[in-house]
C-alpha angles and dihedrals in degrees: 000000000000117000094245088059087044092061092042096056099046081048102054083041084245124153120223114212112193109224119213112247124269095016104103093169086083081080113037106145081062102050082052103052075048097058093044087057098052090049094059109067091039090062082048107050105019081123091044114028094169089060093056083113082061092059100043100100089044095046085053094047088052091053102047095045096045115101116250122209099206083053099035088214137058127271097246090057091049091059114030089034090233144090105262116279117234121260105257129098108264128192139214144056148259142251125231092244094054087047088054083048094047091052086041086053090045100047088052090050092050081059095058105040081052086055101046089044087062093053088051101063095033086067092040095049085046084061099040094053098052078065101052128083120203111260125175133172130200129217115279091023113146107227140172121248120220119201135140103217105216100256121248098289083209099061134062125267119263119226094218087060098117082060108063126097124305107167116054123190137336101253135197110257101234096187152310122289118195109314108297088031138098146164129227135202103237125175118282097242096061115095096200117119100258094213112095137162130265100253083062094064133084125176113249098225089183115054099186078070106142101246120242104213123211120258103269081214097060112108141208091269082053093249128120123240103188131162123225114263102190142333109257094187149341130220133168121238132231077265097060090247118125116230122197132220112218132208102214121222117257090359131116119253100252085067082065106120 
């Protein structure tokens, strides 16, 4: 968004498309690639999980020299435009002819790996949308909202986490944004970005319905950052250690934890 990303994109002829928040199937070649390289080390250092930084080049060259279907080619040739050299320390230098044959080769190449990425999400997209249903709100339409607020990082995890709420509102549909996109009128206390994809949204029928609010301590990254209120009891652990539990501020008593 900043003015120094503007420029490099106009510059790379790049065009930058905005996602909509908590939908991280927008994106899905990257979450992929995510989820590879976390695989990776994993595979490396599974024995050994404190020497994961030792792997690291390794886990790089395997990656980048591993043959990828939506590409139909490997990394390394994507982005060097040839088959990987052998690892041995070659001499020698090139002509200026061979380097014009090496950029027509390249260019060539770039053609192909363009064609082969829109295959790719075209058959993405085929099996995404066997999977969607049409949905479509009107102004002034009253909808749930589902989200999963990331829990307090500094408790302990409640066993009864799956539970708690999913669906907050109903709120009050602003407008339409793009086509799978909508904003909501959401108190003015809350610091999330209104704006949620459609899979997020469900049509309040009733609307008597009691309204769930959301959490005045979530903040814009979706996580809530609460302070204790009062110590509702206190008990001692097979360790010998107390533990407390602990009634939050401005949340509702089944966050105690």
């Amino acid at each position: 968004m900043s003015t120094f990303w503007t420029e490099l994109f106009k510059v790379a002829d790049t065009k930058l498309k905005m996602t909509s928040s908590y939908h991280p199937q927008t994106d899905g070649q990257g979450e992929a690639v995510n989820k590879c390289v976390e695989t990776y080390p994993r595979c490396f250092s599974g024995y050994k999980p404190r020497q994961w930084p030792k792997w690291l080049p390794w886990a790089e060259y395997w990656y980048n020299t591993n043959y990828h279907d939506s590409i139909k080619m490997s990394p390394f040739k994507t982005l060097y435009g040839r088959d990987l050299p052998p690892l041995l320390r070659g001499e020698g230098g090139a002509t200026i002819e061979e380097i014009q044959g090496l950029m027509q080769e390249r260019n060539s190449m770039l053609d192909e790996l363009k064609m082969h990425l829109n295959q790719a999400q075209q058959r993405m997209k085929m099996y995404a949308d066997k999977k969607r249903r049409g949905v479509e709100f009107q102004q002034g339409d009253k909808v749930f909202l589902k989200i999963q607020p990331y829990r307090m990082k500094t408790s302990a995890k409640k066993l009864n986490q799956k539970l708690s709420a999913r669906f907050y509102g109903p709120f009050e549909v602003l407008e339409r944004i793009g086509k799978v996109a909508y904003k909501l009128k959401l108190p003015n206390s809350t610091r999330v970005h209104p704006v949620f994809h459609v899979s997020l949204l469900k049509k309040c029928i009733k609307l008597d319905t009691p309204t769930q609010h959301l959490p005045s301590a979530l903040t814009a990254e979706w996580e809530l950052l609460v302070e204790p209120a009062q110590v509702l009891a206190r008990r001692q652990n097979t360790a010998g250690q107390y533990e407390v539990l602990i009634q939050w501020k401005d949340l509702p008593e089944f966050e105690n934890s």
